[in-house]
N, C-alpha and C positions, 0 to 999 in steps of 0.2 A: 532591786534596781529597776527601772522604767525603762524602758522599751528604747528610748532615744534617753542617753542618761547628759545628752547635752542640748535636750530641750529647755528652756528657762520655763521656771514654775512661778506660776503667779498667786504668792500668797496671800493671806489677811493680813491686816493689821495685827491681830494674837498670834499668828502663827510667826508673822517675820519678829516679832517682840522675844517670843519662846526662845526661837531658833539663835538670837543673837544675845538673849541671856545666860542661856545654858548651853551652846554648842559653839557658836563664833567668838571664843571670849577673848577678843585680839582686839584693842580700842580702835585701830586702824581698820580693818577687816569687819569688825562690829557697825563699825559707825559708817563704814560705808555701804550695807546691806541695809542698814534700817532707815539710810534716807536716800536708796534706790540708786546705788550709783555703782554696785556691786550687784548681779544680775546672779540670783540663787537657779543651779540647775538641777537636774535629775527628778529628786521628791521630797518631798518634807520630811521624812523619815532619814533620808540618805541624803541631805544637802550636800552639792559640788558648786565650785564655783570655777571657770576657764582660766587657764594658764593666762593665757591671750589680755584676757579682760585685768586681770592685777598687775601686768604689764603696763598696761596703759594706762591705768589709774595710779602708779606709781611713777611712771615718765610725766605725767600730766603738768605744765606752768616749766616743760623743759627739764632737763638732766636725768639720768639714768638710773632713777634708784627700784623704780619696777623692773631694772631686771635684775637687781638683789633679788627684791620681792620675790623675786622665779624661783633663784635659790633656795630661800626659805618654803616657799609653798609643797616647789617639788621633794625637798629634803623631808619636809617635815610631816608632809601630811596627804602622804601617798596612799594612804588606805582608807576606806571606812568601814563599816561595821557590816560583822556579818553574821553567822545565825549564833553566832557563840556571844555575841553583845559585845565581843570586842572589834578593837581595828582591825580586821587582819586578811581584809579583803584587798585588793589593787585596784587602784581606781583607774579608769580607761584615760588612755593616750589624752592629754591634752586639757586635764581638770585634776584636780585638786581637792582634798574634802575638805568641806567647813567643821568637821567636827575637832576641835582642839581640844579639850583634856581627853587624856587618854590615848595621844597622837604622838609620836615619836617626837615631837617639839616639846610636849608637856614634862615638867621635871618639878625633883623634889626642892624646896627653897625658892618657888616661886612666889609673889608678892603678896597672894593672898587676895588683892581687890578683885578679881574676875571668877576665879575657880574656886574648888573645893581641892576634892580630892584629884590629883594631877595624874591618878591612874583610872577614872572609871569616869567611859563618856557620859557625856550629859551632866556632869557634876557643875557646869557653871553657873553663876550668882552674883549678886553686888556686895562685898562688904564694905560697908563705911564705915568699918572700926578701921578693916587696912589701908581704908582711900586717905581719912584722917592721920595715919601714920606718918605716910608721904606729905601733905600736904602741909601736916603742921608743920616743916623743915623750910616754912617760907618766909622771905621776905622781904616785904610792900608788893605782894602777891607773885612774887618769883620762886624759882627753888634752882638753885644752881646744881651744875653737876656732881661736884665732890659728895654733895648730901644725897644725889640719889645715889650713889656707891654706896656710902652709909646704910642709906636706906634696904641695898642690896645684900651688903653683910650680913645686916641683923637675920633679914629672912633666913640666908643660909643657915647662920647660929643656930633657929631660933628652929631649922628642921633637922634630926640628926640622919632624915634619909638623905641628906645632900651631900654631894662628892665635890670635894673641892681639893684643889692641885693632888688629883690622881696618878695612877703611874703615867700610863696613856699621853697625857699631860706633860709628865715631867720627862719622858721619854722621847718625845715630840720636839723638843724645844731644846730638848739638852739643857735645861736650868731650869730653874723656879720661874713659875709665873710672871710674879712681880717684876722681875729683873728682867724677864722678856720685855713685858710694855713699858718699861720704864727704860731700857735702853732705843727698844724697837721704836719709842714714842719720839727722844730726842731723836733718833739717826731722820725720824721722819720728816721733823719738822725745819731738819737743816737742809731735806733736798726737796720741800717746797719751797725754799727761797734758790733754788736752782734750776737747771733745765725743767721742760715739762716733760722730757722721757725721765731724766732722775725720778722726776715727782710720780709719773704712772708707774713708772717699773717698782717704786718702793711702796706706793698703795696697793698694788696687785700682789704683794708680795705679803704686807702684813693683811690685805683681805686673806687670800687663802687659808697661810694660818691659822686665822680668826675662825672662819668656816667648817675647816677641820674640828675642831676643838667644840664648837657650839653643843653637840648631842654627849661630849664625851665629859665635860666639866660644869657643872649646875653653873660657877662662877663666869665662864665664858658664856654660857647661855643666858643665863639674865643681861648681864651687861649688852650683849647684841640684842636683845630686847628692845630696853630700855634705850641700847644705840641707835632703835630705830624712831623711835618718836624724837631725840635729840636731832636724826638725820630730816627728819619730815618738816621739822618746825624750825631750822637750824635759819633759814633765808626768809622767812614773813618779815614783813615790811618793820616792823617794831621788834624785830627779837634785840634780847636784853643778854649784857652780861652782868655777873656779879663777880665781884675781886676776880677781873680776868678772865672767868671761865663763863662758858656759853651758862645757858637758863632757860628754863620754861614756866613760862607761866599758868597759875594756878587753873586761871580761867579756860586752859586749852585743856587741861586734864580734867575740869570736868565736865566739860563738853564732850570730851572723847570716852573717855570711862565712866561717868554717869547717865548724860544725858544722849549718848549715842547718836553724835553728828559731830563730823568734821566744822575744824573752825574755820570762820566767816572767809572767804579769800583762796584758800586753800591751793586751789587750782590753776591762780594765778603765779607762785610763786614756785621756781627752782628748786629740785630736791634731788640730792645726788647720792652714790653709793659711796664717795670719797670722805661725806660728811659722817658717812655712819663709818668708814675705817677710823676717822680722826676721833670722834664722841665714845664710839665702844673702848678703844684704845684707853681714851681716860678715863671710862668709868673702870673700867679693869684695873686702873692705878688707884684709883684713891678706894675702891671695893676692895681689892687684892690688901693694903695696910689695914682699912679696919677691920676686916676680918682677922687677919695677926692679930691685932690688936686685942680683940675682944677675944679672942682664944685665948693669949697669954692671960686676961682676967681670969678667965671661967674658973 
């Protein structure tokens, strides 16, 4: 660690490239380090980035979804690496490390397009067999939500280190998964057509939840993933639905997980924490059946 570990480090062009192929492997968090808009501190060895600063580049074009972002930051990636080459240092008061696999956030059953191995830092990379997986679920360049649940399942299937509806889990909730967002989803969307205390007091309720559960079930942790790009891109001036349910376009994924920049506009538009209670909520519905699903196959 450097001397002042909340000094900002001014990298190269290789080193900020390295640093957000193999260590930032977050489309959001990647793409805004490689086009300067996310301020790398400490050292190149031990990337941090400020509480403070992912706050405000996630409130940015209005609404509160950077201080999700907080959540996840401080949840997830409270240590970096120490002389044993794992995490398992504490990062000082007020930053965050940029290293993600290997990071209490990283789990088995994740997507594949960014990391490797989801226990040993520095494993990150691009695959374009896994970017292709997703991608090809589109269409006239959209990909609706139900297909990335889809998309979510299979990963899970497809690693048998993934834990999906645990005891933890099912202990927590008093029922099965499914039955949680799928009741927890309707009670939601009847007291958004109600008061605005119904509507906060029932988001605050199925965030927490949600939160809890993120490190404990691979299945909750992708979908809040995945809930956060559907939250980021949920209000751009052109978003699209397909049969009803929100969409993203192809064009934003691979700007964010290829070509490493935020799409055009970004920071003009609204992005809220409500949007990622409502999007995780249904990727967990339609991911929670095709994983049944594809189980009863196997």
């Amino acid at each position: 660690m450097s001397d002042d570990p909340q000094k900002i480090v001014e990298l190269s062009e290789g080193e900020k490239k390295l640093l957000v192929e193999r260590k930032a492997t977050c489309p959001f968090i990647g793409s805004a380090v490689a086009q300067g808009d996310l301020a790398v501190r400490n050292d190149v060895q031990d990337p941090l980035a400020s509480i403070e600063d992912i706050r405000r580049l996630g409130n940015t074009g209005g609404g509160d979804l950077g201080d999700l972002l907080v959540l996840f930051a401080s949840g997830n990636h409270a240590f970096m690496r120490g002389d044993s080459g794992k995490l398992d240092i504490e990062v000082p008061s007020g930053l965050f490390s940029l290293e993600f696999p290997g990071s209490q956030g990283s789990h088995p059953g994740h997507s594949g397009i960014l990391q490797g191995d989801p226990e040993t830092p520095g494993s990150g990379r691009l695959s374009h067999t896994d970017f292709a997986r997703l991608t090809s679920r589109a269409q006239d360049g959209w990909i609706k939500r139900s297909d990335v649940g889809r998309f979510i399942a299979e990963n899970l299937i497809n690693d048998p280190q993934s834990k999906v509806f645990g005891k933890n889990t099912v202990t927590l909730l008093a029922s099965d998964l499914v039955q949680f967002v799928e009741t927890t989803g309707l009670g939601l969307m009847t007291k958004l057509f109600g008061s605005d205390e119904d509507a906060d007091e029932a988001h605050r309720d199925v965030e927490e939840k949600l939160t809890k559960l993120l490190g404990d079930d691979n299945l909750v942790g992708s979908a809040g993933e995945f809930g956060l790009l559907f939250a980021f891109l949920a209000n751009r001036p052109d978003a699209r639905e397909i049969d009803g349910e929100p969409a993203v376009a192809v064009q934003d994924l691979k700007a964010m997980f290829v070509d490493k920049h935020l799409p055009a506009g970004w920071e003009n538009w609204r992005k809220s924490r409500i949007d990622w209670v409502k999007n995780t909520t249904g990727l967990l519905i339609s991911a929670g059946k095709a994983y049944r699903k594809l189980k009863r196959g196997q």
